[in-house]
TORDO-137637 format. One record per residue (C-alpha): residue number from 1; residue in three letters; chain; x, y, z. Coordinates in Angstrom, 2 decimals, padded with zeros to 5 digits. Example, Ala and Ser with C-alpha at 12.3 -4.5 7.8 and 13.67 -1.06 7.14 Angstrom:
BEGIN
<senu: 1, nuse: ALA, fivo: A, east: 012.30, north: -004.50, up: 007.80>
<senu: 2, nuse: SER, fivo: A, east: 013.67, north: -001.06, up: 007.14>
END
This chain:
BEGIN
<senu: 1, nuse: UNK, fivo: A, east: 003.32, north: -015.80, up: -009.54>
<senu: 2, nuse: UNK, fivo: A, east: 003.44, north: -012.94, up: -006.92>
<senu: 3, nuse: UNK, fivo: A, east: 000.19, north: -010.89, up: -006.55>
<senu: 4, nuse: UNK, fivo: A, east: -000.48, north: -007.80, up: -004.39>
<senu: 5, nuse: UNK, fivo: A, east: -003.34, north: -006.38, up: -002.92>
<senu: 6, nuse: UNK, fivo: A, east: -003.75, north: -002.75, up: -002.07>
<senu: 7, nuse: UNK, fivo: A, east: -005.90, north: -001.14, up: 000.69>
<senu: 8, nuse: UNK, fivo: A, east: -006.20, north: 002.08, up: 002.35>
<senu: 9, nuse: UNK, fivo: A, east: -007.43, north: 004.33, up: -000.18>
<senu: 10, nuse: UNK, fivo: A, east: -010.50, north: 006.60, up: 000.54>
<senu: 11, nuse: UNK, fivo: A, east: -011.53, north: 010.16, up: 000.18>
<senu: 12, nuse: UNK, fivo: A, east: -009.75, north: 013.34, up: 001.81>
<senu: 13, nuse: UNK, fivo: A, east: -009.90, north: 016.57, up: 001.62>
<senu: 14, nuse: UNK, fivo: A, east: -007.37, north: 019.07, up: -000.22>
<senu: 15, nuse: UNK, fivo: A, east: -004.21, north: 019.05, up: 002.26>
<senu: 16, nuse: UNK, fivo: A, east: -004.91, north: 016.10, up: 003.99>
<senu: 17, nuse: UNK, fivo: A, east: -003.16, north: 013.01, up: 004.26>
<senu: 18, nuse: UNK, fivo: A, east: -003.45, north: 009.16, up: 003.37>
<senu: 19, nuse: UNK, fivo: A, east: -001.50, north: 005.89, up: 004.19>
<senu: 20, nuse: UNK, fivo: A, east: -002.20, north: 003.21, up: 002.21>
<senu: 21, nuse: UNK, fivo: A, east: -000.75, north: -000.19, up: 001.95>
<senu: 22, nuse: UNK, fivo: A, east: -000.31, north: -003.16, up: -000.39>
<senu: 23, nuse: UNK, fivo: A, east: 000.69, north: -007.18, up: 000.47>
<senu: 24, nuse: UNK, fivo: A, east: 002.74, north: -008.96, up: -001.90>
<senu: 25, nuse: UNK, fivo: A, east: 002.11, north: -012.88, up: -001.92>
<senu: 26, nuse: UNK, fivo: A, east: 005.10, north: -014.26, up: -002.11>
<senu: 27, nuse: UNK, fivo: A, east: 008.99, north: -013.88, up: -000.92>
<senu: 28, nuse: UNK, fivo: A, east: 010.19, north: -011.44, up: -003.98>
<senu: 29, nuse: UNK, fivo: A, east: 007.98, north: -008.35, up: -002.40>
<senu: 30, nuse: UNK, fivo: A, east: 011.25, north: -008.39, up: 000.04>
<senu: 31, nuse: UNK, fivo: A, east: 013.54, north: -008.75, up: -002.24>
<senu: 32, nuse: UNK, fivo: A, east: 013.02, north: -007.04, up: -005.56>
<senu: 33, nuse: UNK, fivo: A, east: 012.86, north: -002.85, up: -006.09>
<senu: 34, nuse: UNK, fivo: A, east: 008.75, north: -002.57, up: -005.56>
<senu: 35, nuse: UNK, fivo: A, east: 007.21, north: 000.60, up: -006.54>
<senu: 36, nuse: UNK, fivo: A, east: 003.91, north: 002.31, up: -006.28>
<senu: 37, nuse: UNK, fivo: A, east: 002.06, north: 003.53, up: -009.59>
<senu: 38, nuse: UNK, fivo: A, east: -001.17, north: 005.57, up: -009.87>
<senu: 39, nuse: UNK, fivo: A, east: -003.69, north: 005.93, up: -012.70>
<senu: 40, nuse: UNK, fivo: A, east: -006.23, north: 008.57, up: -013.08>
<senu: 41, nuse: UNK, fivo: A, east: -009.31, north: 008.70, up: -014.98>
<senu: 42, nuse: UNK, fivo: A, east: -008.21, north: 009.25, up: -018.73>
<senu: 43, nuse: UNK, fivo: A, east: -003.91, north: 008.96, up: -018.42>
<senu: 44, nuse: UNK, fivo: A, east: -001.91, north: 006.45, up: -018.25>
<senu: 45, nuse: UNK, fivo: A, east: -000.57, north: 004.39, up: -015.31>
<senu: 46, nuse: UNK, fivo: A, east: 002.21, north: 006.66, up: -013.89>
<senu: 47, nuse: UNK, fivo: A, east: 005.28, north: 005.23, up: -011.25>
<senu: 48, nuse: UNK, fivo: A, east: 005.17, north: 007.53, up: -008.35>
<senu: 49, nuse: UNK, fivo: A, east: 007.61, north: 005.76, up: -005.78>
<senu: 50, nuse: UNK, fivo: A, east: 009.97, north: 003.03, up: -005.38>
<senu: 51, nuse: UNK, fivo: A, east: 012.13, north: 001.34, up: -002.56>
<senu: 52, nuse: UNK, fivo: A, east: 014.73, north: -001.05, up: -002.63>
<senu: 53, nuse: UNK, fivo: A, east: 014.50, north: -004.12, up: -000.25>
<senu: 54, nuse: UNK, fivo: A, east: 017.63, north: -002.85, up: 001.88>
<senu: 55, nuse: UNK, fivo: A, east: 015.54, north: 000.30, up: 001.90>
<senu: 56, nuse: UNK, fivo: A, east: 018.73, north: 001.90, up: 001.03>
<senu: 57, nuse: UNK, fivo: A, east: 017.48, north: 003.65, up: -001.45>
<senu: 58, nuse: UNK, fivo: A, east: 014.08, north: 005.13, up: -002.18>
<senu: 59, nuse: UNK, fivo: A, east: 012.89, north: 007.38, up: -005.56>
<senu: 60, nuse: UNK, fivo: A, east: 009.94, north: 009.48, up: -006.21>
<senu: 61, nuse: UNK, fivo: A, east: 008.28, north: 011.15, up: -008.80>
<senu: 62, nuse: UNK, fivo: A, east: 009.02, north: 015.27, up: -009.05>
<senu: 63, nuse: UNK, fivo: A, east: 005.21, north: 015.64, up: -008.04>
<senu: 64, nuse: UNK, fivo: A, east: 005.28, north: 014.02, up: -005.52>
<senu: 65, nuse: UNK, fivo: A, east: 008.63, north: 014.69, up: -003.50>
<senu: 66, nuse: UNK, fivo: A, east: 008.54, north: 016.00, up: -000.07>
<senu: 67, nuse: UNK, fivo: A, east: 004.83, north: 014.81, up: 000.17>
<senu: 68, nuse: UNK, fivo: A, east: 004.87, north: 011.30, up: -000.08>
<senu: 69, nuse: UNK, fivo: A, east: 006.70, north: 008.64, up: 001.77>
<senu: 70, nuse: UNK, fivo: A, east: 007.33, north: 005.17, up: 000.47>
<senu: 71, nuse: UNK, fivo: A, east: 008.44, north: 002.63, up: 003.13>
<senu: 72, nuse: UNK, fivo: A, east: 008.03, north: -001.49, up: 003.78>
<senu: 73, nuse: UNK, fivo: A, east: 007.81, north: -004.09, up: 006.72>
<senu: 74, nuse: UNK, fivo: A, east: 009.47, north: -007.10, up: 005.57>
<senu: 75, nuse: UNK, fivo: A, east: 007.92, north: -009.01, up: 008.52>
<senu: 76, nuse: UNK, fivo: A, east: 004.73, north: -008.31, up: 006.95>
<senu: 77, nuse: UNK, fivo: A, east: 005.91, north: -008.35, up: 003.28>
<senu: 78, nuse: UNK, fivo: A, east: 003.95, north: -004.99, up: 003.02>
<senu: 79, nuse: UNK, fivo: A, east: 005.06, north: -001.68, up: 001.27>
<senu: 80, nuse: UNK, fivo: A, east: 003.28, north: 001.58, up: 002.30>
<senu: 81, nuse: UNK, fivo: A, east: 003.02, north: 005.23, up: 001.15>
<senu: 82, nuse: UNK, fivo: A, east: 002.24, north: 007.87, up: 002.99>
<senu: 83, nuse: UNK, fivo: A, east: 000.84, north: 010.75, up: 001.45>
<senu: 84, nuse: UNK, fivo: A, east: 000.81, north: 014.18, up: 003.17>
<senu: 85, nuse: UNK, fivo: A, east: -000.62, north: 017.50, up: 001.59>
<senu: 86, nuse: UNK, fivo: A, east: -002.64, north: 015.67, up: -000.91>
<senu: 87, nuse: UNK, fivo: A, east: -003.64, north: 017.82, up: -004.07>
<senu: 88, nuse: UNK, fivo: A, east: -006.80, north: 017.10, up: -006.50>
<senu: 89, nuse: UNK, fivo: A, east: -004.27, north: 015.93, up: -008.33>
<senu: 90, nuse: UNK, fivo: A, east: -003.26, north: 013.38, up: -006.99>
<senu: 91, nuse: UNK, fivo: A, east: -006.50, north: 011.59, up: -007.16>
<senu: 92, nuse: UNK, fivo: A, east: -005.97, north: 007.99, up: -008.88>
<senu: 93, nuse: UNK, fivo: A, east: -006.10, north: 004.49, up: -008.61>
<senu: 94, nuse: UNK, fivo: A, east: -003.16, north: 003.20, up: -006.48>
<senu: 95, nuse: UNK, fivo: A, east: -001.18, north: 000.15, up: -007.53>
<senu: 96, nuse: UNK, fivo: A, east: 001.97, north: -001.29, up: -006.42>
<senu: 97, nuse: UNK, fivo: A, east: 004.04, north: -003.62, up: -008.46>
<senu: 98, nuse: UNK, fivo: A, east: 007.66, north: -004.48, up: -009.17>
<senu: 99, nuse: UNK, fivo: A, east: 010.32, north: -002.40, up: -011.13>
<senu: 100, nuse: UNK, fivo: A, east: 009.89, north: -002.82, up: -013.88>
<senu: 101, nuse: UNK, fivo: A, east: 006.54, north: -004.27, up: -013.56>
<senu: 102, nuse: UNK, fivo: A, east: 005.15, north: -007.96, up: -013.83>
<senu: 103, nuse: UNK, fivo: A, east: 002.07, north: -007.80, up: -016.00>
<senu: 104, nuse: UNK, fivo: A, east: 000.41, north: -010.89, up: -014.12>
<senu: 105, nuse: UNK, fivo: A, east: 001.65, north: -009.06, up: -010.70>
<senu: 106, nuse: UNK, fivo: A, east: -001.06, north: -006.13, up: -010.66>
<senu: 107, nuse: UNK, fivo: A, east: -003.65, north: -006.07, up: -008.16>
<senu: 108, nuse: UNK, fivo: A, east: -006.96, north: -004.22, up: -008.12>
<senu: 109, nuse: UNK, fivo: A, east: -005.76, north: -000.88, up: -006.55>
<senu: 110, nuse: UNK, fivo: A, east: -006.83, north: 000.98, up: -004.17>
<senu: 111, nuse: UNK, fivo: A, east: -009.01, north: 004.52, up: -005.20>
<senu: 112, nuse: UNK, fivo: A, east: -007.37, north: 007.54, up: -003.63>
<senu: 113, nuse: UNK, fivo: A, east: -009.92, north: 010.72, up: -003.96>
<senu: 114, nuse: UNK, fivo: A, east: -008.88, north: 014.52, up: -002.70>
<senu: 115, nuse: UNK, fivo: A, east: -011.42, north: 016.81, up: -002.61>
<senu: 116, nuse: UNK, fivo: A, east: -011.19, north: 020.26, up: -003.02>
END
């Protein structure tokens, strides 16, 4: 079963930007659509990007497009996002997982603060 493991997160300050990254474990992170997903305290977990392994075609949530970037390194089998003119609302948890996504597939996030 592919896992991934997210990194990068930290705290910033309102307008700032982020880059954070997650590993998949096995050879469908390169193959499948994978998406990022954020949680905040109290809502649910929320897509916010996605990519498609040609990279042909990328989608992003309304609040979030024209801020964030969503991009991957096969080589690496890693799938960034990078997150420019970062809002207090945008502080979450940061997942990324297939589309649709694989229950047993979700890693333990990485925390993305923005202070204001």
């Amino acid at each position: 079963q592919e896992q991934f493991v997210e990194s990068g997160g930290g705290l910033v300050q309102l307008g700032g930007s982020l880059t954070i990254a997650c590993v998949g474990s096995g050879r469908y992170t390169n193959t499948l659509v994978v998406g990022w997903y954020r949680q905040a305290p109290g809502q649910l977990r929320e897509p916010v990007a996605q990519i498609l392994s040609s990279d042909q075609w990328v989608n992003y949530a309304d609040s979030v497009k024209g801020r964030f970037t969503i991009s991957r390194d096969t080589a690496k089998n890693t799938v960034y996002l990078q997150m420019n003119n970062l809002k207090p609302e945008d502080t979450a948890i940061y997942y990324c997982n297939f589309l649709p996504p694989v229950d047993s597939s979700w890693g333990p996030g990485t925390q993305v603060t923005v202070s204001s």
